[in-house]
PDB file of N, CA, C and O in Angstrom:
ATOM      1  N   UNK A   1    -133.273-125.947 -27.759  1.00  0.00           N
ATOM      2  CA  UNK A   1    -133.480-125.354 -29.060  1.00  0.00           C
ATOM      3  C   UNK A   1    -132.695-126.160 -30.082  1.00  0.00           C
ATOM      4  O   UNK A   1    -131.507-126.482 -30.096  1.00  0.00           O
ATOM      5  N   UNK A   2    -133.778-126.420 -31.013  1.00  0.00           N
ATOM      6  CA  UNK A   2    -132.544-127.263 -31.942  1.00  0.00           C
ATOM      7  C   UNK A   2    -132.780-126.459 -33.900  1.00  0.00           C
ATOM      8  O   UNK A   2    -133.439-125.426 -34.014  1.00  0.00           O
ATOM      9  N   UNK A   3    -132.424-126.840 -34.615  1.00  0.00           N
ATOM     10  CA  UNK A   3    -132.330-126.609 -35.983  1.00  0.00           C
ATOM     11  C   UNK A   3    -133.851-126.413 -36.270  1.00  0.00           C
ATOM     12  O   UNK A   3    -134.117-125.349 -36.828  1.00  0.00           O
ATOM     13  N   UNK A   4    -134.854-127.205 -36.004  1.00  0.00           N
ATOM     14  CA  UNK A   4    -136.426-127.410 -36.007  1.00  0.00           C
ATOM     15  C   UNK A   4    -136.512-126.324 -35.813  1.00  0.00           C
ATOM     16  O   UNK A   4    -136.875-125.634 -36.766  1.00  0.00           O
ATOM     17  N   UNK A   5    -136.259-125.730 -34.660  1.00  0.00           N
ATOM     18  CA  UNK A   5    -136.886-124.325 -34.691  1.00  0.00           C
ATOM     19  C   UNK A   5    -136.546-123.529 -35.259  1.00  0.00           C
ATOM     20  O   UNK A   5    -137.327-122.637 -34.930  1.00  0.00           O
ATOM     21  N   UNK A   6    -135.631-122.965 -36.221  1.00  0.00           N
ATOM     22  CA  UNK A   6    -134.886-122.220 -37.171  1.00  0.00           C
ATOM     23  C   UNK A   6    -136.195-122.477 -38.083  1.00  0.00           C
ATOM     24  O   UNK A   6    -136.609-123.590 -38.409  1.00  0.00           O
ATOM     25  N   UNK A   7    -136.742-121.287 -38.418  1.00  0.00           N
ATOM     26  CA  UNK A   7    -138.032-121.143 -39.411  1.00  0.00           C
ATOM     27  C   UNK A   7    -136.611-120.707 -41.187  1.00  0.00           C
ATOM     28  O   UNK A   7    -136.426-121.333 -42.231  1.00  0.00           O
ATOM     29  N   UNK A   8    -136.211-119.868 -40.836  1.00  0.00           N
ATOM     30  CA  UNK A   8    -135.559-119.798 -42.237  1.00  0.00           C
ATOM     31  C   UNK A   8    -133.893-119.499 -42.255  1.00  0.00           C
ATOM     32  O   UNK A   8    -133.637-118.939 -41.190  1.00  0.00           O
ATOM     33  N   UNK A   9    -133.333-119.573 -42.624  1.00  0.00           N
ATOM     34  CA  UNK A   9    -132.243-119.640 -42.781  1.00  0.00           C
ATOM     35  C   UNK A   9    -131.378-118.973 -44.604  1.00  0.00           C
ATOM     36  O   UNK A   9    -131.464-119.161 -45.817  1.00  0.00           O
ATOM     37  N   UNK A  10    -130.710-118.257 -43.709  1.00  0.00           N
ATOM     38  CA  UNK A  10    -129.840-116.921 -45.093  1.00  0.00           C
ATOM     39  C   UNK A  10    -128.388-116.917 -45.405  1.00  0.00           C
ATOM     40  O   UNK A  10    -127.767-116.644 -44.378  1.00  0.00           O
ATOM     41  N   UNK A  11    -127.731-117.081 -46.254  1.00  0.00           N
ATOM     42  CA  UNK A  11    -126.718-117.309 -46.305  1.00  0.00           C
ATOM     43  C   UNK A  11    -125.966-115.918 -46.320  1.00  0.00           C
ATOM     44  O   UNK A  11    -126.571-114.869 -46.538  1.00  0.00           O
ATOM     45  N   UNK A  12    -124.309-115.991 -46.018  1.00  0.00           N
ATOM     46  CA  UNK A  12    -123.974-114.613 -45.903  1.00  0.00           C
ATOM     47  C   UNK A  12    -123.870-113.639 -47.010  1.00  0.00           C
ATOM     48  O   UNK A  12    -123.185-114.172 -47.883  1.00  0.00           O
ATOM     49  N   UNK A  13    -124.154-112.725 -47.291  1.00  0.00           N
ATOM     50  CA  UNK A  13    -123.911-112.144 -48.860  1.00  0.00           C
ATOM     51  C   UNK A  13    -122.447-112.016 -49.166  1.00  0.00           C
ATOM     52  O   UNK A  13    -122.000-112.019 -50.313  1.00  0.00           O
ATOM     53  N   UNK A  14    -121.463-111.861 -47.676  1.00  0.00           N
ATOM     54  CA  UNK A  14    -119.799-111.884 -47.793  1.00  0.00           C
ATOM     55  C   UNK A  14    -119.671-113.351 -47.843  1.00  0.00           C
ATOM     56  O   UNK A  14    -118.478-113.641 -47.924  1.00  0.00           O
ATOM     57  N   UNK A  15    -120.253-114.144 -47.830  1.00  0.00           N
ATOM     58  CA  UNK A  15    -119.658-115.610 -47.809  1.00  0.00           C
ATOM     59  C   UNK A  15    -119.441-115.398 -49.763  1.00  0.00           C
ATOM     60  O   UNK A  15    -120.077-114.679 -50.534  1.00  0.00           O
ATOM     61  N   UNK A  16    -118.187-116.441 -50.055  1.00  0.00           N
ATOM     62  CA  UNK A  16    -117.997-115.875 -51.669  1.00  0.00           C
ATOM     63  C   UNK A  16    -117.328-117.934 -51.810  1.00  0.00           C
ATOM     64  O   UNK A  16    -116.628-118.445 -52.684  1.00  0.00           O
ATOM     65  N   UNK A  17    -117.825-118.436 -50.809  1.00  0.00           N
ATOM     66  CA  UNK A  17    -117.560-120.249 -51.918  1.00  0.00           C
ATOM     67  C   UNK A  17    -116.197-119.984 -51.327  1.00  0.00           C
ATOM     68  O   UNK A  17    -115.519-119.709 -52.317  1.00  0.00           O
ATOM     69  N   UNK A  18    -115.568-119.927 -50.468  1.00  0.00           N
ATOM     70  CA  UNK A  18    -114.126-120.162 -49.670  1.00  0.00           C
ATOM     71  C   UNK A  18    -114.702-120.696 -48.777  1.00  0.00           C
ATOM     72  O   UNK A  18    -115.834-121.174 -48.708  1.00  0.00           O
ATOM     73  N   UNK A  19    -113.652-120.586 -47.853  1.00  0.00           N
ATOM     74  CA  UNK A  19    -112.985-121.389 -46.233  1.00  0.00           C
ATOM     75  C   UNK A  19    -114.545-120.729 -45.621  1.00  0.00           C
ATOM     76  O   UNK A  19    -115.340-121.635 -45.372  1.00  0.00           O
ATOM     77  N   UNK A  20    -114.950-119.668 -45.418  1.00  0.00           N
ATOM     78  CA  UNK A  20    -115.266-118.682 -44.310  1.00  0.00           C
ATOM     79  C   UNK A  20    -117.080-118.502 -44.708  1.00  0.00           C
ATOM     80  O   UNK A  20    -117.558-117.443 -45.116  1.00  0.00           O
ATOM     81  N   UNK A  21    -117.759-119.574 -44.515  1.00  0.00           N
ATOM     82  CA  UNK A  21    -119.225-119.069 -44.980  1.00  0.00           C
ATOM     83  C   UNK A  21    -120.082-119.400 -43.693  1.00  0.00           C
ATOM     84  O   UNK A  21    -119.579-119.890 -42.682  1.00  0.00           O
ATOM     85  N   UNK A  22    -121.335-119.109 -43.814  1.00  0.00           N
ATOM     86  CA  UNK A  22    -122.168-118.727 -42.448  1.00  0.00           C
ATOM     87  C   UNK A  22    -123.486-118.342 -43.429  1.00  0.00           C
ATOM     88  O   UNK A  22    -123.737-117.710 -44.455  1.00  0.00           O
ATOM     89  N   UNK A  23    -124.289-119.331 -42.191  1.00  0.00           N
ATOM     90  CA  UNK A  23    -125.826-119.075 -42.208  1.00  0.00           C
ATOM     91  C   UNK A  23    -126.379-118.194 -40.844  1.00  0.00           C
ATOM     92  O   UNK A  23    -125.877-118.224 -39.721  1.00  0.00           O
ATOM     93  N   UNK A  24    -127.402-117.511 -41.226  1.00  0.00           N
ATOM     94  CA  UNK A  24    -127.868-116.972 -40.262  1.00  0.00           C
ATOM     95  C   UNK A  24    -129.330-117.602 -40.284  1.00  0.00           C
ATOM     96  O   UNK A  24    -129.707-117.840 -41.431  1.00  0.00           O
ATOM     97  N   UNK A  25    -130.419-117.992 -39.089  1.00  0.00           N
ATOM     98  CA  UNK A  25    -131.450-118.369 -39.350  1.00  0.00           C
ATOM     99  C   UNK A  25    -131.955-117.418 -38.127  1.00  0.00           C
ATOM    100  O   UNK A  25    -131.260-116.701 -37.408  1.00  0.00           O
ATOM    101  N   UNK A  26    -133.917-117.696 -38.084  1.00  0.00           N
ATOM    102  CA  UNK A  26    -134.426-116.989 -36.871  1.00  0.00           C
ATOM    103  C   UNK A  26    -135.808-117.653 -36.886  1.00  0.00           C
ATOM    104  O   UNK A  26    -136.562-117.968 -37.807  1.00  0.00           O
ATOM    105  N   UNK A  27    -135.878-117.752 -35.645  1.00  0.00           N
ATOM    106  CA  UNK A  27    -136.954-118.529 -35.341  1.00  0.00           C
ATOM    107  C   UNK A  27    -138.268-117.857 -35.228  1.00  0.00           C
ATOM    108  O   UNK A  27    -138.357-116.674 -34.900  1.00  0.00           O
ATOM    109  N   UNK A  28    -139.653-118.875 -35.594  1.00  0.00           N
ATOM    110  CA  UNK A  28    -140.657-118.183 -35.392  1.00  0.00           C
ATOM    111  C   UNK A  28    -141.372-118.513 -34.029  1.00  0.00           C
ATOM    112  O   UNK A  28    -141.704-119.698 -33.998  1.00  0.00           O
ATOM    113  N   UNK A  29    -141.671-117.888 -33.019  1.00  0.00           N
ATOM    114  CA  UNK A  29    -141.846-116.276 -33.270  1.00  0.00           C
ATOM    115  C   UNK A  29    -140.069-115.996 -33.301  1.00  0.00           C
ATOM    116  O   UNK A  29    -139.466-116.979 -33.730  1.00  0.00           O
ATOM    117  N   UNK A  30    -139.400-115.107 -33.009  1.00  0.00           N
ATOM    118  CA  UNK A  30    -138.289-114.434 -32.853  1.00  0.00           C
ATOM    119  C   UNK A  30    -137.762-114.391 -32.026  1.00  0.00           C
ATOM    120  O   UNK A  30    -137.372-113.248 -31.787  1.00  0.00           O
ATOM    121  N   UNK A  31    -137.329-115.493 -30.964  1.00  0.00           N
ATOM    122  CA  UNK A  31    -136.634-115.774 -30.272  1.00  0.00           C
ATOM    123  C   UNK A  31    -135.593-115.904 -29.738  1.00  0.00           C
ATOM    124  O   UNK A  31    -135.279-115.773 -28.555  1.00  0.00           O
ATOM    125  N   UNK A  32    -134.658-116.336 -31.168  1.00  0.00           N
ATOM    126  CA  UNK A  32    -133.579-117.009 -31.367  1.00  0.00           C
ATOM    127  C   UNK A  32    -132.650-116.344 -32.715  1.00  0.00           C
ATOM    128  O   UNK A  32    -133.177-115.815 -33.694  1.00  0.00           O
ATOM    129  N   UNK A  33    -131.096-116.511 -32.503  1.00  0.00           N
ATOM    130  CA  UNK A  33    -131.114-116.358 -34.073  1.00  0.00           C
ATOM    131  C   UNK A  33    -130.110-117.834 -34.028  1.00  0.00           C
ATOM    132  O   UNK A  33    -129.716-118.137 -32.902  1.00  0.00           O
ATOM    133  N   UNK A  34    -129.753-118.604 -34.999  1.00  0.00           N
ATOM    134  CA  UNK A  34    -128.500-119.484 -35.190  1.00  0.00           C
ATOM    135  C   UNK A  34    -127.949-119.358 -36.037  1.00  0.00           C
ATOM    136  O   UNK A  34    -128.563-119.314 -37.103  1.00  0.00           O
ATOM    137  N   UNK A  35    -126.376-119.222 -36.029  1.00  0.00           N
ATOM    138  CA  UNK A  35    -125.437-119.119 -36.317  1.00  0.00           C
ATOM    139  C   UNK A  35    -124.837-120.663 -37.160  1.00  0.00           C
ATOM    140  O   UNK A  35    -124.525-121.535 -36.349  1.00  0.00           O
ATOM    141  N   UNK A  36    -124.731-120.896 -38.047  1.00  0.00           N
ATOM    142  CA  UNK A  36    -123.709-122.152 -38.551  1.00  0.00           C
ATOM    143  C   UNK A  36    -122.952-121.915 -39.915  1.00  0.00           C
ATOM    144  O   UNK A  36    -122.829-120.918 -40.627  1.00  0.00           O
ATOM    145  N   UNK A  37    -122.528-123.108 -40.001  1.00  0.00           N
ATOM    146  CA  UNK A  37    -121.396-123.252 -40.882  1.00  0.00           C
ATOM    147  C   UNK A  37    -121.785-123.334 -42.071  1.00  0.00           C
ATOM    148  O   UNK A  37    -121.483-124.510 -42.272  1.00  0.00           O
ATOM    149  N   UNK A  38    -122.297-122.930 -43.165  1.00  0.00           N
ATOM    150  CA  UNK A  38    -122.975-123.331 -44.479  1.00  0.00           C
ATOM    151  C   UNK A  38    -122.177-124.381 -44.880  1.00  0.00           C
ATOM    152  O   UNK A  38    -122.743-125.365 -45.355  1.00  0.00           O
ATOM    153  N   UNK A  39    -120.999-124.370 -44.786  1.00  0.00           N
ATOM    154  CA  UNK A  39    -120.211-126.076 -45.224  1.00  0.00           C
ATOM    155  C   UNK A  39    -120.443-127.518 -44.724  1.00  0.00           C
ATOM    156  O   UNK A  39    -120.245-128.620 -45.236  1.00  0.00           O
ATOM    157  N   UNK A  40    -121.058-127.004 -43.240  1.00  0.00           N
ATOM    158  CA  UNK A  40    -121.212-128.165 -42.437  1.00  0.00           C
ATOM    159  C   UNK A  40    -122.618-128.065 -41.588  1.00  0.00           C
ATOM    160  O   UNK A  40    -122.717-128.671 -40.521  1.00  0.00           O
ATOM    161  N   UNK A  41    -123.448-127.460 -41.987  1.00  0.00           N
ATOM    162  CA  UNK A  41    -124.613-127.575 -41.195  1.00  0.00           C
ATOM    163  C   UNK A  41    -125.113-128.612 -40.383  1.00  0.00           C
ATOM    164  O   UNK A  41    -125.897-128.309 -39.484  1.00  0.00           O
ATOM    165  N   UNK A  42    -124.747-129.931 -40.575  1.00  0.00           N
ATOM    166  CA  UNK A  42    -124.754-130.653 -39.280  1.00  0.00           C
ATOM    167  C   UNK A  42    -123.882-130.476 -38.089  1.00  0.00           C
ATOM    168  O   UNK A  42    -123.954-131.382 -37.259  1.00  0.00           O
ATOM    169  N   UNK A  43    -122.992-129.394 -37.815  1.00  0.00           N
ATOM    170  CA  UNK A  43    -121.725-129.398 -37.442  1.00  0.00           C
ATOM    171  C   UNK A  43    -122.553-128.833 -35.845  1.00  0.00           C
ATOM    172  O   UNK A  43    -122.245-129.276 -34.738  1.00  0.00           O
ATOM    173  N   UNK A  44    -123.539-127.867 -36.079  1.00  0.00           N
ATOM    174  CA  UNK A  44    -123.562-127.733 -34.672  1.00  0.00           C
ATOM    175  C   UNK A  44    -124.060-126.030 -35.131  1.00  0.00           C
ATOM    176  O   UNK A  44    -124.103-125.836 -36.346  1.00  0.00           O
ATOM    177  N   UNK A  45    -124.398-124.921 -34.287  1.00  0.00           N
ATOM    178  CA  UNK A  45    -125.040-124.032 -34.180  1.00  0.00           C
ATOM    179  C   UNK A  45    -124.464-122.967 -33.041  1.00  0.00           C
ATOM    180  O   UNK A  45    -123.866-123.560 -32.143  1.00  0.00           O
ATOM    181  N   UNK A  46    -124.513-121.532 -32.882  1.00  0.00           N
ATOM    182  CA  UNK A  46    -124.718-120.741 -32.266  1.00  0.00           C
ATOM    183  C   UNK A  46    -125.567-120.478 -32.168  1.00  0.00           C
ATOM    184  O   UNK A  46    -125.990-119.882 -33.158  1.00  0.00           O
ATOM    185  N   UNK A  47    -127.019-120.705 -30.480  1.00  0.00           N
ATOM    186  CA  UNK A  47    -127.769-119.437 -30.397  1.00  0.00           C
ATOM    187  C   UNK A  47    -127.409-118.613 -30.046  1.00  0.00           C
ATOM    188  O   UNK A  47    -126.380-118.379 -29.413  1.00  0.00           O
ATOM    189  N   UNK A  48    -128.263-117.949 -30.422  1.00  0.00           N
ATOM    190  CA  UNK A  48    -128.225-116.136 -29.590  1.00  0.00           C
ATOM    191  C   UNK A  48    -129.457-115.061 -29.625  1.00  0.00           C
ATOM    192  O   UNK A  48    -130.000-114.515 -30.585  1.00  0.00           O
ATOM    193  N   UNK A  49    -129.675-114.971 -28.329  1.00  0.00           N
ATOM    194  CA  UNK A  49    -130.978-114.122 -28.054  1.00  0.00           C
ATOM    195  C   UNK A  49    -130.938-112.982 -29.266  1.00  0.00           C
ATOM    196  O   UNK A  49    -129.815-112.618 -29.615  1.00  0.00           O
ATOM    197  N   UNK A  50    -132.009-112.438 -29.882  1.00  0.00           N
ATOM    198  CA  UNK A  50    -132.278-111.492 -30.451  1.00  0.00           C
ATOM    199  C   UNK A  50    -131.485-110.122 -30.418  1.00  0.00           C
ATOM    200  O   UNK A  50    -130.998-109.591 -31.417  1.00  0.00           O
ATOM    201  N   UNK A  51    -131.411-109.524 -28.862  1.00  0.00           N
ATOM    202  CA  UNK A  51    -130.779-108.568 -28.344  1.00  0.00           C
ATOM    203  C   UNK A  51    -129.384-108.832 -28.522  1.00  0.00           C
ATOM    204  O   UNK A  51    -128.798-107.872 -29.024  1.00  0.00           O
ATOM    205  N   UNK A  52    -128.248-110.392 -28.131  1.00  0.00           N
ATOM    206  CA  UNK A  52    -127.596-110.561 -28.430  1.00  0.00           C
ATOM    207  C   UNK A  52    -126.765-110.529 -29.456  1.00  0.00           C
ATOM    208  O   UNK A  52    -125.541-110.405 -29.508  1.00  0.00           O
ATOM    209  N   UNK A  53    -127.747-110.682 -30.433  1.00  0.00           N
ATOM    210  CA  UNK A  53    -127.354-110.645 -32.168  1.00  0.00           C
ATOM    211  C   UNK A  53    -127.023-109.426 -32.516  1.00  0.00           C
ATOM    212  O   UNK A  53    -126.098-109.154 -33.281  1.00  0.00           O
ATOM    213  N   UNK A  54    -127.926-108.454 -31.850  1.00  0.00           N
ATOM    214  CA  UNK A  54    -128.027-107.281 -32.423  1.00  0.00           C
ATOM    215  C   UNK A  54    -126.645-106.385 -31.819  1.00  0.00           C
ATOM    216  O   UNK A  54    -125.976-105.620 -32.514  1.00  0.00           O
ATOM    217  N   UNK A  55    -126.409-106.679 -30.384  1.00  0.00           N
ATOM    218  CA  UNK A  55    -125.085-106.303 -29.846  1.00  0.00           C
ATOM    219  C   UNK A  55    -123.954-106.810 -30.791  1.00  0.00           C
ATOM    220  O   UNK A  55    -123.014-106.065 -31.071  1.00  0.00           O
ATOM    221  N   UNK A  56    -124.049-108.149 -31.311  1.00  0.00           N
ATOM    222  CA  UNK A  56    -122.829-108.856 -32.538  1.00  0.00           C
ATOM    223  C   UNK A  56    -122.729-107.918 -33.286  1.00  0.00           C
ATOM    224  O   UNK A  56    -121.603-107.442 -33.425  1.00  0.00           O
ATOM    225  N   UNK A  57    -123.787-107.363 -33.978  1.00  0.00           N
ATOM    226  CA  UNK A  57    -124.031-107.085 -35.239  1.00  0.00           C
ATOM    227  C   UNK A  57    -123.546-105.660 -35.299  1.00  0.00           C
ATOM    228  O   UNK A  57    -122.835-105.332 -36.249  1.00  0.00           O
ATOM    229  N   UNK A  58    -123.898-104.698 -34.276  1.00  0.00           N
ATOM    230  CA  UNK A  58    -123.465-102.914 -33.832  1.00  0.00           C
ATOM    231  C   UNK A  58    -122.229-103.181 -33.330  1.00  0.00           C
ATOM    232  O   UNK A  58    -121.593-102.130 -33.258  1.00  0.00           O
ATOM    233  N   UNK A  59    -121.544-104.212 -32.912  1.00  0.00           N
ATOM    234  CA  UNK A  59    -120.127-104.453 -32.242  1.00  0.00           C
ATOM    235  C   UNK A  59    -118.824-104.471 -33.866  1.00  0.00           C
ATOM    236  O   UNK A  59    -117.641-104.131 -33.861  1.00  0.00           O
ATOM    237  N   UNK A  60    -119.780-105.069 -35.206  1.00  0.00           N
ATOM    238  CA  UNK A  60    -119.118-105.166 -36.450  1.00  0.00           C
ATOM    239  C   UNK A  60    -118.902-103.574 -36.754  1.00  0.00           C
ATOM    240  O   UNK A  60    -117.923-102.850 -36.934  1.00  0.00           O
ATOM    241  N   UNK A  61    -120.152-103.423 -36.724  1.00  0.00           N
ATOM    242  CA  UNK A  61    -120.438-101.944 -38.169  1.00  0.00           C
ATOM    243  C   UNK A  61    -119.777-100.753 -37.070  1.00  0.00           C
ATOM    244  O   UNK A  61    -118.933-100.156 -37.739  1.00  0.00           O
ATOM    245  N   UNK A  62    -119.806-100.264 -35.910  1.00  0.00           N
ATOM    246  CA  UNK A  62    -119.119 -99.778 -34.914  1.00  0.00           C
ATOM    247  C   UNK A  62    -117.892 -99.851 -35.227  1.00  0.00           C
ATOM    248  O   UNK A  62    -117.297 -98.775 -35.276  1.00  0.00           O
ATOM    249  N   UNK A  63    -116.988-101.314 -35.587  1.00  0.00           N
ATOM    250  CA  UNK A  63    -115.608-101.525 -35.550  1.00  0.00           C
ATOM    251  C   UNK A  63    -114.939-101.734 -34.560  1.00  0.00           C
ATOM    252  O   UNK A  63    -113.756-101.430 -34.404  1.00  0.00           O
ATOM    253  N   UNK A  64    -115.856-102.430 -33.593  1.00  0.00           N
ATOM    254  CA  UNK A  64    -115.378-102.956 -32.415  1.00  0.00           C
ATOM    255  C   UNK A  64    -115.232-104.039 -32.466  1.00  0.00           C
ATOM    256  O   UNK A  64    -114.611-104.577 -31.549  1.00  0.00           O
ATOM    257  N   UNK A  65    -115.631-104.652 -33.319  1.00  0.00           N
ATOM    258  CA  UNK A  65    -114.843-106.337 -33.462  1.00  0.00           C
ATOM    259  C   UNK A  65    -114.547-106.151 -35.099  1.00  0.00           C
ATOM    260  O   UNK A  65    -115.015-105.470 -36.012  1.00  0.00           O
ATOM    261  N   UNK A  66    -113.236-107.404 -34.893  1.00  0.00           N
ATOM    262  CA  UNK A  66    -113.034-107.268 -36.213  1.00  0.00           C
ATOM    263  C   UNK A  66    -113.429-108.589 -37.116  1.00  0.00           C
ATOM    264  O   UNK A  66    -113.325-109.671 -36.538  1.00  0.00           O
ATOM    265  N   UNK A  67    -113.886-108.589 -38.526  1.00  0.00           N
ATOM    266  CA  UNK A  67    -114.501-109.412 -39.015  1.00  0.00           C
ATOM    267  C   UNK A  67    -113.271-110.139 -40.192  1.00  0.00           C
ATOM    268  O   UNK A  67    -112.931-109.244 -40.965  1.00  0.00           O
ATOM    269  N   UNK A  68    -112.751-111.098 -40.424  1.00  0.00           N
ATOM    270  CA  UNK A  68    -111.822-111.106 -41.736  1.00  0.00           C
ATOM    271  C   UNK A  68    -112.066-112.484 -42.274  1.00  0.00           C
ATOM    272  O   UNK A  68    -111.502-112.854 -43.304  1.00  0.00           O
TER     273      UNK A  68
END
């Protein structure tokens, strides 16, 4: 899986132009999501299965991981 397959890509609405910003993208069909650096987008990527993301994502708003 590489960047090619990333159909669109979103920047974070908490990313605010500091140290700490992040793209989220998702592939078509919906496969995939990737994770990168909005500063460095050549830098390299997190996938993560769909289901995976969604465990990230209920693991934040839950308050089981912490985000800063």
């Amino acid at each position: 899986m590489t960047e090619a397959n990333i159909t669109t890509w979103r920047k974070s609405t908490k990313s605010s132009g500091g140290a700490n910003c992040v793209e989220v993208g998702h592939s078509e069909p919906a496969t995939v999501v990737g994770v990168r650096d909005t500063k460095d987008r050549a830098g390299g990527m997190i996938l993560l299965s769909p289901a995976a993301w969604r465990v990230f994502i209920d693991g934040i708003k839950d308050g089981g991981l912490s985000v800063s």
